[in-house]
DRENKOL-84113 format. One line per 10 residues: number of its first residue (from 1); their letters; for each residue y, z, x of N, C-alpha, C, O. Coordinates in steps of 0.02 Angstrom, whole numbers, plus 50000, padded with zeros to 5 digits. Each point is the difference from the previous one (the first is absolute). Example, Ala and Ser with C-alpha at 12.3 -4.5 7.8 and 13.67 -1.06 7.14 Angstrom:
2
1	AS	49716,50390,50660,50059,50000,49955,50060,50000,50045,49999,50033,50052 ~ 50054,49931,49930,50059,50003,50042,50055,50037,49961,50055,50008,50025
% end
This chain:
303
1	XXXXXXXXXX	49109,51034,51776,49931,50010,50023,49950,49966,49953,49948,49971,50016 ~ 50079,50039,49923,49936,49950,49940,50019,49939,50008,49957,49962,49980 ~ 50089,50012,50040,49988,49928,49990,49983,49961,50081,49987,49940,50004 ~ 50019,50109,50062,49969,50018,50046,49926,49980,49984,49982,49946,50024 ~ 49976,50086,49943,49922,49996,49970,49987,49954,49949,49947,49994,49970 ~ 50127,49959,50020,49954,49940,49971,50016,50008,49904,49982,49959,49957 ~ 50051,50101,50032,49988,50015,49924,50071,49980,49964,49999,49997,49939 ~ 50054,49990,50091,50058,49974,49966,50020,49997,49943,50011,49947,49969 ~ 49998,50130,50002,50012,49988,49945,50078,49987,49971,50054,50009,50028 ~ 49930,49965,49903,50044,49957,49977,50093,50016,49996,50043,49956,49994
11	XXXXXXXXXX	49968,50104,50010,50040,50033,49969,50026,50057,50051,49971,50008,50053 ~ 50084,50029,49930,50007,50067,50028,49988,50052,49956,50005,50062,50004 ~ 49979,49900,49954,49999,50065,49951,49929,50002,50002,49978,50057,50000 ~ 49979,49896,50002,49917,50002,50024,49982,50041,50058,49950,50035,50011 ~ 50113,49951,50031,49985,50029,50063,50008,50086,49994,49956,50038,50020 ~ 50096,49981,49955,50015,50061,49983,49945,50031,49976,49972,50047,50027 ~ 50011,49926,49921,49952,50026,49956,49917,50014,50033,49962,50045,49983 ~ 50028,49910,50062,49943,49987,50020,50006,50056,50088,49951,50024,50027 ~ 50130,49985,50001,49996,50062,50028,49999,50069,49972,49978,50046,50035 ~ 50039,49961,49918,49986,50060,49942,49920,50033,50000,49974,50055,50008
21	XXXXXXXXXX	50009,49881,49980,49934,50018,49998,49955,50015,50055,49946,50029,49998 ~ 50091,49945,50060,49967,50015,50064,49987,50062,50012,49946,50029,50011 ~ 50134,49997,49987,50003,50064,50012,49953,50067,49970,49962,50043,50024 ~ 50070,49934,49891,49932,50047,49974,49945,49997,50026,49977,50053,50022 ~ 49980,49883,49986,49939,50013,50005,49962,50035,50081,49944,50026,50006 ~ 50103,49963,50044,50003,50023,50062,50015,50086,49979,49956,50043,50003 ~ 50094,49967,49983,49991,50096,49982,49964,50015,49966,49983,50056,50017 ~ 49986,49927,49936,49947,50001,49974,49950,49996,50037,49965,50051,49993 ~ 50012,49912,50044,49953,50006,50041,49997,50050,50069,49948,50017,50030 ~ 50133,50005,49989,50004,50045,50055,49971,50059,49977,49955,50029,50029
31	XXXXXXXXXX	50080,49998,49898,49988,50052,49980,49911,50003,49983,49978,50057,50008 ~ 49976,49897,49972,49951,50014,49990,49946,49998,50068,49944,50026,49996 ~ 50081,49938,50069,49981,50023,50064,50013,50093,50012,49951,50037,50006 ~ 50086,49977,49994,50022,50066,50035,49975,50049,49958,50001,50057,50024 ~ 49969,49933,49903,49984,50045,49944,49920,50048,50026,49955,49958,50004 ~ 50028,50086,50006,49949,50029,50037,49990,50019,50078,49951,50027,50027 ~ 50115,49951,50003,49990,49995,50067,50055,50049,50006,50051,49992,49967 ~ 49942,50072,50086,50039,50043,50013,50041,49962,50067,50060,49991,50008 ~ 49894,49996,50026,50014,49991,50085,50046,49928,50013,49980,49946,49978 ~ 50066,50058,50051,50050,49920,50016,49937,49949,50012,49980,49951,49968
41	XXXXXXXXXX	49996,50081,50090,49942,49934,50030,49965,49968,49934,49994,49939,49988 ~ 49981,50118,49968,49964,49943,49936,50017,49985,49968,49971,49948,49983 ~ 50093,50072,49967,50055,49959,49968,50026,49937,50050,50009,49943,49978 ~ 50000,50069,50074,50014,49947,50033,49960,49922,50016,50024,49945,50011 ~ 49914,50076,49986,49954,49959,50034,49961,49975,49917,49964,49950,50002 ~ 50043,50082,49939,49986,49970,49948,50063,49971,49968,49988,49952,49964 ~ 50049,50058,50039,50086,49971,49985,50002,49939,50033,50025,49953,49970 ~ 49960,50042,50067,49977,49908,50033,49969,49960,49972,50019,49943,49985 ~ 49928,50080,50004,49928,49959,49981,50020,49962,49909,49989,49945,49976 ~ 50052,50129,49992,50016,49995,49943,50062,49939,49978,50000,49952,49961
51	XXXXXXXXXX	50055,50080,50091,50047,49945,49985,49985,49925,50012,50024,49959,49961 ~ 49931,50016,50101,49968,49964,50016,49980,49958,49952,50020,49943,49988 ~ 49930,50097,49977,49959,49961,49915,50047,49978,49962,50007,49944,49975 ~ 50048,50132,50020,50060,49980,49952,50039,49939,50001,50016,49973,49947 ~ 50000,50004,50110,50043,49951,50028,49968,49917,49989,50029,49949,49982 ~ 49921,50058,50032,49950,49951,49975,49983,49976,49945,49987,49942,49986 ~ 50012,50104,49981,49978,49990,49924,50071,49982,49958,50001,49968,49948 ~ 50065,50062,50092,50044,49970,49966,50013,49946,50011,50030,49970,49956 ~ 49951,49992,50115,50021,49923,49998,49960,49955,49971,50019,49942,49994 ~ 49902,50087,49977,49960,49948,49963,50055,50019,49915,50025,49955,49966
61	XXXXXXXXXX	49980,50098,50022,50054,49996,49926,50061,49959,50002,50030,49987,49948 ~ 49988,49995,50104,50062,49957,50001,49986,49954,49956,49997,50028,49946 ~ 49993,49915,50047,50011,49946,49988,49981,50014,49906,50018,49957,49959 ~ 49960,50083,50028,50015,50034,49934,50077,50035,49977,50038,49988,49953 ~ 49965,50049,50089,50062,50014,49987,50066,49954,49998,50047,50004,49961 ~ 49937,49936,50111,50072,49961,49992,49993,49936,49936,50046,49961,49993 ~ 49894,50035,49964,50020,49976,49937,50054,50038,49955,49997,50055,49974 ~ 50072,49877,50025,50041,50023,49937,49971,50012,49938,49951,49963,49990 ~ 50063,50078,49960,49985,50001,49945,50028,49935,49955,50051,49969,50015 ~ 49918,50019,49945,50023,49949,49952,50067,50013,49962,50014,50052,49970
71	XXXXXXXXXX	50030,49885,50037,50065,49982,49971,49987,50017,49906,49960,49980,49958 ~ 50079,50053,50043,49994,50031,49915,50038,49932,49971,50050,49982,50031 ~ 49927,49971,49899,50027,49974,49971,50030,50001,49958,49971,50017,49948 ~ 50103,49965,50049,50030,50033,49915,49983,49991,49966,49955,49959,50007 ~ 50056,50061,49928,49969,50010,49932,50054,49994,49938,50041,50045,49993 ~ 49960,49896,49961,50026,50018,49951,49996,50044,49963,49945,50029,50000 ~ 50111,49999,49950,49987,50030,49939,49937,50027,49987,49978,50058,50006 ~ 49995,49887,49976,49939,50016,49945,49924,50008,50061,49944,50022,49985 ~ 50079,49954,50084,49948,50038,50051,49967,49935,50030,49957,50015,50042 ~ 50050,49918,49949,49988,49923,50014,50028,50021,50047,50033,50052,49999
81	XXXXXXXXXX	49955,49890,50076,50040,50004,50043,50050,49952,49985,49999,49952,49962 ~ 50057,50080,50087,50065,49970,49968,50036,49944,50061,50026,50015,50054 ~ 49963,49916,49916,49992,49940,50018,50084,49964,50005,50011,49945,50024 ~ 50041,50102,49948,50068,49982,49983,50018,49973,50079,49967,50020,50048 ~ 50076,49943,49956,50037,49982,50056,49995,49901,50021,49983,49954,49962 ~ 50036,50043,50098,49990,49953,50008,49965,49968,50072,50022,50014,50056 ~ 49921,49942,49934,49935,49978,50045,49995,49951,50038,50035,49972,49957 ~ 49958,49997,50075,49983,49928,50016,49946,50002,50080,49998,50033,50052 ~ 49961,49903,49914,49959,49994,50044,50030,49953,50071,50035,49950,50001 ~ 49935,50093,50056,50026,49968,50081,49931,49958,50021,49956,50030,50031
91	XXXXXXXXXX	50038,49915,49954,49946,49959,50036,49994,49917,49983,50060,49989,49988 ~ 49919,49967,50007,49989,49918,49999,49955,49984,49939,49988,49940,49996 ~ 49978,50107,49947,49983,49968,49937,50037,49961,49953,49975,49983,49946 ~ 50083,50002,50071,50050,49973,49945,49983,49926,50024,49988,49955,49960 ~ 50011,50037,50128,49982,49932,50033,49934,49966,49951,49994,49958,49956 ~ 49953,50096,50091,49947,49984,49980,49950,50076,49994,50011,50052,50030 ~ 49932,49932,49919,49984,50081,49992,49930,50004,50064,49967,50050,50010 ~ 50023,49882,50027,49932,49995,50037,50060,50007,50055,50061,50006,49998 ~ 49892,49991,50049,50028,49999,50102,50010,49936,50007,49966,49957,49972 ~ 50077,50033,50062,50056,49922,50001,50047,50002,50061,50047,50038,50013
101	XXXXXXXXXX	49926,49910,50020,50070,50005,50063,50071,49986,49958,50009,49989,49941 ~ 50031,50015,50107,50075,49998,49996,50009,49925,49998,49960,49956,50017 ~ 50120,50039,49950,50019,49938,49988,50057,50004,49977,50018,50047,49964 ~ 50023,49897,50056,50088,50015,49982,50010,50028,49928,49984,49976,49945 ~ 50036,50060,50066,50038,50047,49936,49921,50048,49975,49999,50031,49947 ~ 49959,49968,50086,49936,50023,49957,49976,50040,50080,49988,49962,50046 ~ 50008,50100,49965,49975,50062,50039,49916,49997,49993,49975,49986,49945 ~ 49992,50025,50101,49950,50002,50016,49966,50085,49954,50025,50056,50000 ~ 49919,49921,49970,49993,50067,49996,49909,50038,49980,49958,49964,49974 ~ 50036,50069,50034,49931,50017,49966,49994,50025,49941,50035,50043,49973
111	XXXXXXXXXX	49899,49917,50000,49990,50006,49927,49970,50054,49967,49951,50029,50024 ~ 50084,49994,49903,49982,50048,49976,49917,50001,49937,49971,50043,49967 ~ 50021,49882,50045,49924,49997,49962,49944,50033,50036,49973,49989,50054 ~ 50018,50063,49894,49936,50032,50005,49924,49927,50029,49992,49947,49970 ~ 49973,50074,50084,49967,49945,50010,50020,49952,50065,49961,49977,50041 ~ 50123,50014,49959,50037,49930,50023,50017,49931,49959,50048,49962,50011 ~ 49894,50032,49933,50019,49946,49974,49992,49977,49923,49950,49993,49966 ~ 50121,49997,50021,49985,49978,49903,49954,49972,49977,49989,49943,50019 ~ 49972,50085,49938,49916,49946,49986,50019,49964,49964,49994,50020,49942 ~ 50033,49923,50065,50002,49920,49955,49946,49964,49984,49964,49969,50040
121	XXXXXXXXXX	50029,50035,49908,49966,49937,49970,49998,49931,50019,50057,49978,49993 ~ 49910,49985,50024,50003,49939,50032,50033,49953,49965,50013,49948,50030 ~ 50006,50055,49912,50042,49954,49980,50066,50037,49975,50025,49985,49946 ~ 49998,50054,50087,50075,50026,50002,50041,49994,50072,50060,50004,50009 ~ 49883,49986,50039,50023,49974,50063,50046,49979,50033,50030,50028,50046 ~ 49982,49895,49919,50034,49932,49991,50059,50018,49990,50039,49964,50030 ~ 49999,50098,49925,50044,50006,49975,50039,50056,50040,50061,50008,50004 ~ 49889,50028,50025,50016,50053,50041,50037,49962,50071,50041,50023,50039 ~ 49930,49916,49960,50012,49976,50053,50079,49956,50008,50049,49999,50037 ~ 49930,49974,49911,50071,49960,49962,50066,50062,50001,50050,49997,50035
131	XXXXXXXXXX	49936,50051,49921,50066,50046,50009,49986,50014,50059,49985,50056,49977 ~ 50003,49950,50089,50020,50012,50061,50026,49956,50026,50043,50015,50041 ~ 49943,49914,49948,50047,49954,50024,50075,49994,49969,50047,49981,50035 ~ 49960,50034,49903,50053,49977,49975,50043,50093,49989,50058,49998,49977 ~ 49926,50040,50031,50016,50058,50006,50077,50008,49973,50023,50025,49949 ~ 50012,49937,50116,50087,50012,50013,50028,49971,49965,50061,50005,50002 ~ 49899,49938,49940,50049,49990,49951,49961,50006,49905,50014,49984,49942 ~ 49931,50053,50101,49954,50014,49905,49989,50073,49989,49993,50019,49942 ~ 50002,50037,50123,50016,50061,49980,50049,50020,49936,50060,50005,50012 ~ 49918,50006,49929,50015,50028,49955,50060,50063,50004,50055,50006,49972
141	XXXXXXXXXX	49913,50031,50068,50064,50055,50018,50049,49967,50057,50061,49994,49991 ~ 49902,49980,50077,50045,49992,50029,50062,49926,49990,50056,49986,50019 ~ 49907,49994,49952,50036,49922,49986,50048,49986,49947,50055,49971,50001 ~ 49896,50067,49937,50032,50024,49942,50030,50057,49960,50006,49997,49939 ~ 50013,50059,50103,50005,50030,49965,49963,50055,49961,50019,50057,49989 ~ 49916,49910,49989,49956,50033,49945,49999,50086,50021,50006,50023,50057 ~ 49990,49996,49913,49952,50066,49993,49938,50010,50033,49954,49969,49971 ~ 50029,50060,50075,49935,49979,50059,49943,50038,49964,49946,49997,50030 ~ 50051,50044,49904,49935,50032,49953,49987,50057,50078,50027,50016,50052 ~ 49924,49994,49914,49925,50053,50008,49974,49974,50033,49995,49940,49987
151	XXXXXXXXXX	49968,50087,50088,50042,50051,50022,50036,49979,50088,50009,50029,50053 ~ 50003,49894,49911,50044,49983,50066,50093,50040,49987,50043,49999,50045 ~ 49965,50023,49905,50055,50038,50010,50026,50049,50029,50058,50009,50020 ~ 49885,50033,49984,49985,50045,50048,49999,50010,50077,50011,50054,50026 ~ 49975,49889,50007,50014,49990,50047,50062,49933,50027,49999,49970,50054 ~ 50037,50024,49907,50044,49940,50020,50034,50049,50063,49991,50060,50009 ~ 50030,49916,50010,50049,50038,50066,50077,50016,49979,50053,49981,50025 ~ 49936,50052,49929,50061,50026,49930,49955,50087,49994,49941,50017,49995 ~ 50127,50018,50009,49974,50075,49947,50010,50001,49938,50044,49964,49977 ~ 49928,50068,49989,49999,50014,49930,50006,50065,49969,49984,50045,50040
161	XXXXXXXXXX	50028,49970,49919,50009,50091,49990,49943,49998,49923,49989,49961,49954 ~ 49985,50112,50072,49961,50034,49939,50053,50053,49958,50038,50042,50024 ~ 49949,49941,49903,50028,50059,49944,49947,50014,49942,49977,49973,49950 ~ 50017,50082,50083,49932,50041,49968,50015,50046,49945,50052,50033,50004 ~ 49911,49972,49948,49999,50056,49954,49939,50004,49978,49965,49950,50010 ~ 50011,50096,49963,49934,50014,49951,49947,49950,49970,49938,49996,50004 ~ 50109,49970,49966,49955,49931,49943,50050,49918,50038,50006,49946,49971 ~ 50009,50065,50070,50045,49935,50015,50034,49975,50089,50055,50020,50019 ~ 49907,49942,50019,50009,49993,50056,50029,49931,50009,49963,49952,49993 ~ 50119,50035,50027,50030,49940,50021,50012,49985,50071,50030,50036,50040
171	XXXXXXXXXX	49947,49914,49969,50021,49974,50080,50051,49945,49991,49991,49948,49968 ~ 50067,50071,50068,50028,49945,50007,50008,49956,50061,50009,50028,50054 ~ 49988,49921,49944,49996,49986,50086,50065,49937,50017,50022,49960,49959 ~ 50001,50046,50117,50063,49958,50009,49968,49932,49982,50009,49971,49947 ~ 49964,50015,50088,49974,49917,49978,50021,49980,49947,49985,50039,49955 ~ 50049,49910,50024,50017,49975,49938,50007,50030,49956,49975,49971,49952 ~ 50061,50105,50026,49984,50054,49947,49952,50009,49961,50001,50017,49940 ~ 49943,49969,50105,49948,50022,49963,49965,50061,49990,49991,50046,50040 ~ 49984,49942,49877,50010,50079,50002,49925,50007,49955,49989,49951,49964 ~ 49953,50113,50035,49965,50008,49965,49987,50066,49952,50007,50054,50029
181	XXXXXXXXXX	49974,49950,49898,49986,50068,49985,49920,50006,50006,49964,49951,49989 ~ 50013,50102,50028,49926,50033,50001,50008,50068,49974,50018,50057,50017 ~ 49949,49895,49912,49996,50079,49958,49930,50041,49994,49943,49976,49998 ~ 50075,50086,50001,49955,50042,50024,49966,50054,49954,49961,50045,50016 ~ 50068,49936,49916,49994,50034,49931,49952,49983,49974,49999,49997,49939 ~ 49944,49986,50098,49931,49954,49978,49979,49954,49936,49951,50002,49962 ~ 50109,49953,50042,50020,49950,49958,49968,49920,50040,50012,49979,50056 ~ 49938,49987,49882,49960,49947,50040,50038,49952,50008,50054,50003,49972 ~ 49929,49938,50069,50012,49948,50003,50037,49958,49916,49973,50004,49945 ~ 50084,49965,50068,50014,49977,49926,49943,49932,49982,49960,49976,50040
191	XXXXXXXXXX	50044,50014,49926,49952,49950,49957,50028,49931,49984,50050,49993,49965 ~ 49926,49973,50053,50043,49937,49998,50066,49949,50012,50023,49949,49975 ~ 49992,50104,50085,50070,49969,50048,49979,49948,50054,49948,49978,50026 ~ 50120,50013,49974,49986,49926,50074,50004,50049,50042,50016,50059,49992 ~ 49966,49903,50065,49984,50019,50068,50083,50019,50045,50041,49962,49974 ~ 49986,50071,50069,50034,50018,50010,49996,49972,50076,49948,49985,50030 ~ 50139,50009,50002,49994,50000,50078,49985,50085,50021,49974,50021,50052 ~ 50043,50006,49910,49958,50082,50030,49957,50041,49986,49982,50051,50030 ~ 49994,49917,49899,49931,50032,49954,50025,50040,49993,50054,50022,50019 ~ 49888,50003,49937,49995,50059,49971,49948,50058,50036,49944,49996,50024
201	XXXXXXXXXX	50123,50081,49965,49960,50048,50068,49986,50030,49931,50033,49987,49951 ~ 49912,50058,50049,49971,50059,49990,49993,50066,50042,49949,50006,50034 ~ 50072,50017,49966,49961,50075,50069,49966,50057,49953,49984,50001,49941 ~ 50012,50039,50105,49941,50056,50004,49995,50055,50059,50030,49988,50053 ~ 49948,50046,49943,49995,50051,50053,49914,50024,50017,49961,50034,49967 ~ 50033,49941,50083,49932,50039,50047,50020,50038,50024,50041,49978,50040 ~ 49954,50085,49962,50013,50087,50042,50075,49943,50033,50034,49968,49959 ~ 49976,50030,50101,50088,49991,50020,50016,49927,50006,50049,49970,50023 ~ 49907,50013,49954,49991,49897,50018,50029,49982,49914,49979,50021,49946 ~ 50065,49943,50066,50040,49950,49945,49957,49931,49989,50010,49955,50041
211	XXXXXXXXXX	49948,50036,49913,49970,49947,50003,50031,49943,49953,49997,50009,49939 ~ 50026,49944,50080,50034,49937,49963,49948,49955,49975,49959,49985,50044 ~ 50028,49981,49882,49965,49959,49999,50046,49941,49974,50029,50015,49948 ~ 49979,49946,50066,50056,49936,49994,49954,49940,49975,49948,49985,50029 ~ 50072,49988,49924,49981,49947,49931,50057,49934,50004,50051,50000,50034 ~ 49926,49949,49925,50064,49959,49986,50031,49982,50052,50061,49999,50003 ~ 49891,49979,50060,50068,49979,50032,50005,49923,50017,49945,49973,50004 ~ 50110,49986,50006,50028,49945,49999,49952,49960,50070,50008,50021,50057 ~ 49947,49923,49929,49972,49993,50040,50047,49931,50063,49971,49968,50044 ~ 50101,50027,49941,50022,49981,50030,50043,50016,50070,50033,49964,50036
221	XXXXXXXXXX	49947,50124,49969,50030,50035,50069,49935,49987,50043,49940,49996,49988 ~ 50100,50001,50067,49936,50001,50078,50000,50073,50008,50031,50037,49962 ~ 49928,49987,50095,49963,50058,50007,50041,49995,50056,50040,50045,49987 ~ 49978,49933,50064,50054,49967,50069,50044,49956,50005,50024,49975,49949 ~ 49995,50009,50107,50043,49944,50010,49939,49956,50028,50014,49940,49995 ~ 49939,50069,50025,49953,49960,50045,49954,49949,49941,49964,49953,50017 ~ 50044,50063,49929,49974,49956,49940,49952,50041,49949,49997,49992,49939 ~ 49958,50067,50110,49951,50026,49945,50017,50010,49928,50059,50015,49994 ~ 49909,49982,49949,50010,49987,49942,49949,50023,49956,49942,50011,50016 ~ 50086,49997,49923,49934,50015,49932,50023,49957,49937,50044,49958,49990
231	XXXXXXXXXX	49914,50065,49977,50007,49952,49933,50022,50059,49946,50023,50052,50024 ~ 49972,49942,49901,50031,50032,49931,49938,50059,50006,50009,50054,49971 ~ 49935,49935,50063,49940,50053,49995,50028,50057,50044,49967,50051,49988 ~ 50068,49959,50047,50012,50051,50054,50007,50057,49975,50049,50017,49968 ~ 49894,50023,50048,50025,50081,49974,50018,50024,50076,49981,49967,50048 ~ 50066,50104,49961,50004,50042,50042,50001,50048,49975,50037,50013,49953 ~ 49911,50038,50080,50023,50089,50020,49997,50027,50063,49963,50013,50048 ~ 50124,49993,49921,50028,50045,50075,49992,50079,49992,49994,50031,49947 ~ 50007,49999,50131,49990,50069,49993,50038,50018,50059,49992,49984,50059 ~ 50058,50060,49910,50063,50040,50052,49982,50063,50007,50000,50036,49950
241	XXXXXXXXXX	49975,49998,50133,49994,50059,50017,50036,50035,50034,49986,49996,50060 ~ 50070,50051,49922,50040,50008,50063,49955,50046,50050,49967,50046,49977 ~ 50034,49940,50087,49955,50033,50045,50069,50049,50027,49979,50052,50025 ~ 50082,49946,49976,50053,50059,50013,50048,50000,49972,49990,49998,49939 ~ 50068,50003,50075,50051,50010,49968,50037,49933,49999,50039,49980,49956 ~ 49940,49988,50104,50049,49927,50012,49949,49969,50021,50002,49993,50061 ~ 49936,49977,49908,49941,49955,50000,49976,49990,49953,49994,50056,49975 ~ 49978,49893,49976,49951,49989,49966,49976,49961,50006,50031,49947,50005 ~ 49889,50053,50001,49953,49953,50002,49998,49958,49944,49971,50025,49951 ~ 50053,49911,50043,49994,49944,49948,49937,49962,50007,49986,49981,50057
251	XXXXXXXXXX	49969,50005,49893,49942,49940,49991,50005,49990,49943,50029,50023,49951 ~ 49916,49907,50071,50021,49952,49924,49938,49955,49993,49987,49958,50043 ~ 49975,50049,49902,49951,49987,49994,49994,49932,49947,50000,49997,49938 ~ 49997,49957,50109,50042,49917,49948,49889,49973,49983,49947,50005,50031 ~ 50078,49967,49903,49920,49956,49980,50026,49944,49962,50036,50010,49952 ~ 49949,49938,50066,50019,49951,49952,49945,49951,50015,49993,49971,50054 ~ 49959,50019,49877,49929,49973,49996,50006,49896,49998,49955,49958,49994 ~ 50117,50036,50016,50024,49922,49988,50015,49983,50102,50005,49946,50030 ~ 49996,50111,49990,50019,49970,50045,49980,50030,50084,50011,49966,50049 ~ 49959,50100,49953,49963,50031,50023,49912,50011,50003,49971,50009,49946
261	XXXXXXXXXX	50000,49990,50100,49933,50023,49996,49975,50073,49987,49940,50007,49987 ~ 50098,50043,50015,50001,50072,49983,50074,50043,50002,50055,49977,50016 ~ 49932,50088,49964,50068,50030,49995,50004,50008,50090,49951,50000,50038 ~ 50109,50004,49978,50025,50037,50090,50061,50027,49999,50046,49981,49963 ~ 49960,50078,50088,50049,50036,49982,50049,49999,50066,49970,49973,50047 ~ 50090,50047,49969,50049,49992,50045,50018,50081,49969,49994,50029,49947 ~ 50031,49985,50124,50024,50067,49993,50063,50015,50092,49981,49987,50057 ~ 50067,50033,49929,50056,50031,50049,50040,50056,49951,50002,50018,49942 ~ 50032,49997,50137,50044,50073,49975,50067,49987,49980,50040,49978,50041 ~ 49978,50035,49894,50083,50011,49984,50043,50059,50040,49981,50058,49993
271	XXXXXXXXXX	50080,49926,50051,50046,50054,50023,50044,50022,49957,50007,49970,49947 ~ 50021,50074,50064,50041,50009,49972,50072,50011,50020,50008,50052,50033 ~ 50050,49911,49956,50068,49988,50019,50041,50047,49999,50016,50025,49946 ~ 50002,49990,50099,50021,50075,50017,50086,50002,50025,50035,50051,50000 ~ 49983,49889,50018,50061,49997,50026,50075,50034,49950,49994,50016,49941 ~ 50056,49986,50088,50058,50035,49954,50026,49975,49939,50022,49943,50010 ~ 49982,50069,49952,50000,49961,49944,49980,49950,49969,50038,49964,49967 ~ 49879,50022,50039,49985,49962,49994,49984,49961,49938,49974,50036,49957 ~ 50037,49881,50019,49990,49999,49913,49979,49933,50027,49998,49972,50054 ~ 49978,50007,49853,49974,49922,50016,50079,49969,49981,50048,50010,49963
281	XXXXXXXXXX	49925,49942,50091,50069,49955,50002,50010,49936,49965,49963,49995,49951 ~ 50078,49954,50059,49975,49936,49960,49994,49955,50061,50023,50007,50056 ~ 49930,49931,49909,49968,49954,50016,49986,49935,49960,49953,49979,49967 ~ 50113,49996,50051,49998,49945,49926,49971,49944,50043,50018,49974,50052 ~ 49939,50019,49913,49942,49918,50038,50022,49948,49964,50010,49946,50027 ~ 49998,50063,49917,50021,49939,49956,50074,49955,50032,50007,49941,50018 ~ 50041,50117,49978,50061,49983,50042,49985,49965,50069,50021,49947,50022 ~ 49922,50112,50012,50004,49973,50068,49978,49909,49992,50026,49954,50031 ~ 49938,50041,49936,49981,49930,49983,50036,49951,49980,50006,49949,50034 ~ 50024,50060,49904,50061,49971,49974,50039,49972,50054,50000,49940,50014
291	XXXXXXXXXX	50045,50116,50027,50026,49979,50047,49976,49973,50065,50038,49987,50047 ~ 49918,50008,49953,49947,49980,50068,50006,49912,49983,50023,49958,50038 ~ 49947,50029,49888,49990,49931,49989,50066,49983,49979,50029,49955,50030 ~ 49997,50074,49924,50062,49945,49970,50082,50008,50030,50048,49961,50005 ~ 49936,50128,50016,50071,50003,50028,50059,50029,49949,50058,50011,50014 ~ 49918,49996,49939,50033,50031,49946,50006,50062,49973,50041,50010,49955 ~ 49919,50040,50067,49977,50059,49985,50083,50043,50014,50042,50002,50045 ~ 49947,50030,49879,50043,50062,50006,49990,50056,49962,49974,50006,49944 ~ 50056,50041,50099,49955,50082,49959,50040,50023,49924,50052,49994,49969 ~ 49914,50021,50030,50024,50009,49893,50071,50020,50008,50021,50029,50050
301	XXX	50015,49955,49901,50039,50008,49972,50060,49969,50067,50059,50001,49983 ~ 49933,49985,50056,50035,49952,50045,50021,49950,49986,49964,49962,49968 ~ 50123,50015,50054,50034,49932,49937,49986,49948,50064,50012,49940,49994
% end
């Protein structure tokens, strides 16, 4: 009958719950019709009028009631939410992080830039343009191997697993074993290192948000396969929210003053991998390459 009237709620257990309440509030209302009235006819003829209101007023409360309550998020140890397991993002930023038709081996997809579009500097253009032409054989990760940095790692179309503790957060991810620490023991940036294919993380905690600030990073990874790019200036801060138990909202707040007109941020949801036994697996790119070009490739310790 409620979903008869349009109110469909989500669940049976919504539904249950939300007949529960029917009921009370209908005897409740019978009993306060009939309260003063000796005679059938006027218990009767106010017992109408009453349930009437009653009945009404419960279908404007519906749509209050068939809200689920919010998904409780776990909690480490120490009361952080607890980020352990393993994630990967389902969407086309690894292609490209803007909206881009489809193209052999490259899926059509919509872009996760805040805005729609990377603010380039007019003389970084040229280059942006250049790595899109030459992509399939100058992609750094895909061509070579490399280490794809901050925070195109995150979305490669690879999972990665979180190992969390107190003062110390590692991601490891399938892609080329790459792997990062983000320490959380509020220890700064080191002082005078080279630049890294994965920088250097820092984190922090805002109330349940993990905030990453990433330094040092190697200005020779692309941001895609589609060419976008930065230079040795690139800072990022990322910020991981889990919104449930198997979601977190990932953004990433990239500035680099060599090659950008202002900071812009990209933001999608990490899942979380749920299948039977699930682990990171391998993914040897180097091999796959090796043997792609020369034909020689063999897995360790193989005569």
């Amino acid at each position: 009958m409620l979903k008869f009237l349009g109110f469909g709620l989500r669940t049976r257990v919504y539904e249950k719950r939300a007949g529960k309440q029917k009921r009370l509030y209908l005897c409740f209302a019978v009993k306060l019709a009939c309260s003063g009235h000796k005679s059938y006819d006027g218990c009767h003829m106010n017992k109408r009028a009453v349930v009437l209101f009653a009945f009404w007023s419960f279908l404007l409360a519906l749509p209050a009631l068939a809200q689920a309550p919010a998904r409780g998020i776990p909690r480490a140890a120490d009361g952080k939410p607890d980020f352990n397991g393993l994630w990967q993002v389902l969407g086309t930023a690894a292609w490209d992080l803007e909206d881009h038709n489809g193209s052999l081996r490259m899926p059509a997809g919509q872009g996760v830039v805040e805005g729609g579009a990377i603010p380039y500097q007019a003389s970084a253009l040229p280059r942006k343009r250049e790595n899109f032409q030459t992509r399939d054989i100058n992609d750094p990760a895909e061509a070579a191997c490399y280490m794809p940095g901050i925070p195109r790692a995150t979305y490669m179309p690879f999972p990665f697993e979180i190992i969390q503790n107190p003062k110390l957060i590692t991601m490891s991810y399938e892609f080329g074993h790459a792997r990062r620490s983000i320490f959380t023991d509020g220890s700064p940036h080191p002082d005078g290192f080279p630049d890294f294919w994965m920088g250097d993380s820092r984190g922090r905690w805002e109330g349940d948000t993990l905030v990453v600030d990433v330094t040092n990073l190697d200005d020779r990874t692309w941001l895609d396969h589609a060419g976008n790019h930065h230079s040795d200036a690139l800072h990022v801060v990322e910020r991981y929210t889990m919104t449930d138990p198997d979601h977190i909202l990932y953004e990433a707040t990239l500035e680099d003053s060599k090659v950008f007109t202002r900071p812009w941020k990209i933001s999608m949801p990490l899942y979380r991998r749920m299948e039977k036994n699930v682990r990171i697996l391998e993914y040897e790119c180097v091999q796959y390459i090796q043997e792609q070009k020369y034909g020689n490739a063999k897995p360790v310790g193989a005569k």
